[in-house]
C-alpha positions in Angstrom: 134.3 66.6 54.6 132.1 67.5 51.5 130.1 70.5 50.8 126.7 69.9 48.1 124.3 72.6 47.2 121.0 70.9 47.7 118.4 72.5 46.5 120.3 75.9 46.9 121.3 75.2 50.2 124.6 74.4 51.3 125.5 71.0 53.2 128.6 70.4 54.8 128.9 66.7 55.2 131.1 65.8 58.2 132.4 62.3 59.6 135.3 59.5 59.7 137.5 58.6 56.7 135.4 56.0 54.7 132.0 56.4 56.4 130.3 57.4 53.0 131.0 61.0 52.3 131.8 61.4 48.9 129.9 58.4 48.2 126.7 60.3 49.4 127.9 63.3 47.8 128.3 61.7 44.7 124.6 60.1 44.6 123.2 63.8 45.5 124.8 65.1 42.2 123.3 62.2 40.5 120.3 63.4 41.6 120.6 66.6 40.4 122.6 68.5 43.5 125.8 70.6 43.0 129.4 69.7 44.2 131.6 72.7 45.3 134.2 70.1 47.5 135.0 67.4 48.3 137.6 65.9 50.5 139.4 68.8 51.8 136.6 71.9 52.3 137.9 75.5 52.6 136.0 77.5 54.9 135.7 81.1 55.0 133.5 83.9 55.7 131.6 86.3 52.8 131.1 90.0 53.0 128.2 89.8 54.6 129.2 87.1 57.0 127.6 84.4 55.8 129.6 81.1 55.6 131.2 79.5 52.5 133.0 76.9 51.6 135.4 75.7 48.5 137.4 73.0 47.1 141.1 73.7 46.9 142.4 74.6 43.0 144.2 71.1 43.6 141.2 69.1 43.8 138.7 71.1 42.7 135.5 69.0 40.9 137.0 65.6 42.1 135.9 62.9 44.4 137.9 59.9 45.1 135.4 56.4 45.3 136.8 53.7 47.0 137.1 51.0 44.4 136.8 53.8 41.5 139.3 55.8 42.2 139.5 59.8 41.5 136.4 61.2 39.6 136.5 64.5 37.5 132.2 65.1 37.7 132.2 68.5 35.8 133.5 65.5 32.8 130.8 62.8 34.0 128.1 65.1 34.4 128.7 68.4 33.2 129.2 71.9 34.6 125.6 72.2 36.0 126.9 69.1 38.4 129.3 71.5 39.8 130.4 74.8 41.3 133.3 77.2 42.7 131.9 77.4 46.0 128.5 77.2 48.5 127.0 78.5 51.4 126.8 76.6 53.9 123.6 76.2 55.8 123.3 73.0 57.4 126.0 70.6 58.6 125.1 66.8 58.7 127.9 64.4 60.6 127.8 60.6 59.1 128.8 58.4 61.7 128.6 54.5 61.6 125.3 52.7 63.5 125.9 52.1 66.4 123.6 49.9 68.5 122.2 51.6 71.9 123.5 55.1 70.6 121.0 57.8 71.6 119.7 59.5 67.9 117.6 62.3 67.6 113.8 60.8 66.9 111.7 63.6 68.0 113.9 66.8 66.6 111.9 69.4 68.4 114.9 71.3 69.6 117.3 71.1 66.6 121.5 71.0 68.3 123.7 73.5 66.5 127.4 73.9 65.7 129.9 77.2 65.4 132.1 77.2 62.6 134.2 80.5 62.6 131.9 82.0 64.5 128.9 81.2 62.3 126.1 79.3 64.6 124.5 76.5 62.0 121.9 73.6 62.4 123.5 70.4 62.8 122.5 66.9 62.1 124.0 63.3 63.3 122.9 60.7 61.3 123.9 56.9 61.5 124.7 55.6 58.3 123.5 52.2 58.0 124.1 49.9 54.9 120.5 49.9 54.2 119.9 53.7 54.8 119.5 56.0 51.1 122.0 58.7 52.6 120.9 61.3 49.6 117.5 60.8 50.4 118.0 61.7 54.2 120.0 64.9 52.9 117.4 65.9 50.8 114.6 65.6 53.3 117.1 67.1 56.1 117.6 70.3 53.5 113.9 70.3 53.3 113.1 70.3 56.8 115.6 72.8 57.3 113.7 75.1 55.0 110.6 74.2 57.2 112.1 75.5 60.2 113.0 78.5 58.8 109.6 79.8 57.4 108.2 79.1 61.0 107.1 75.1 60.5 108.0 72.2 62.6 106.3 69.2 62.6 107.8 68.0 66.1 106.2 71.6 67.2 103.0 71.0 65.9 102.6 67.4 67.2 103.8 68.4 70.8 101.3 71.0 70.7 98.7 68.8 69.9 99.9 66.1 72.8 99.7 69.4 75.1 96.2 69.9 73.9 97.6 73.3 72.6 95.7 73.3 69.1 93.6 70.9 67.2 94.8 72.2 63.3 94.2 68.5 62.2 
């Protein structure tokens, strides 16, 4: 896995060796996002019982790019590019496309997943060679933020198809 701080919020990417990881992980700190690990992430549980995860000493700052190799990014982009650790709010699993598979379109109930007993949104997204990965994190991070003040824009348009309101 990897854990970025997006826009102060932490995501745990998830998914099979090679699906595009620390390759998505490394475009979000190019864009201005935060690595705490990558690789191996070390979960564990604050004071006040919110989630967290960490690189290992070990490995702490690097990313390994197929084709590159192992990349030191506090020394390619600075310490702002990096940090000791992150919450983690939202957890996005990378999986290959697969044709026929059933992906979420609507997102009006959004799944969850329990990670030491913390209960966090969870995303599956198909990684396509076309697809901007970073992009779909940052929007994903977004949304998330949405939801949590209370706005849903699957809500609000199956509350329109219900004839529920008409707020335009």
């Amino acid at each position: 896995g990897a854990l970025v701080e997006v826009e102060q919020a932490g995501v745990l990417l998830l998914g099979s060796s090679g699906v595009g990881k620390s390759e998505t992980a490394l475009e979000l700190v190019d864009r201005g996002a935060r690595l705490a690990a990558d690789d191996v992430v070390e979960l564990f549980l604050g004071q006040d019982g919110q989630l967290l995860g960490k690189a290992a000493e070990l490995i702490r700052h690097l990313v390994e790019i197929r084709g590159l190799g192992i990349l030191d990014l506090r020394d390619l982009y600075g310490p702002a590019a990096v940090c000791p650790q992150a919450p983690v709010d939202l957890v996005c699993r990378l999986e290959p496309w697969r044709e026929g598979a059933a992906y979420e379109r609507v997102g009006l109930e959004r799944p969850t997943e329990t990670l030491l007993g913390v209960t966090l949104p969870s995303l599956l997204l198909p990684v396509r060679a076309s697809a901007n990965m970073a992009l779909l994190i940052e929007l994903a991070v977004r949304e998330h933020r949405a939801r949590d003040r209370g706005s849903s824009a699957a809500a609000r348009l199956d509350a329109r198809l219900r004839g529920e309101t008409d707020d335009g």
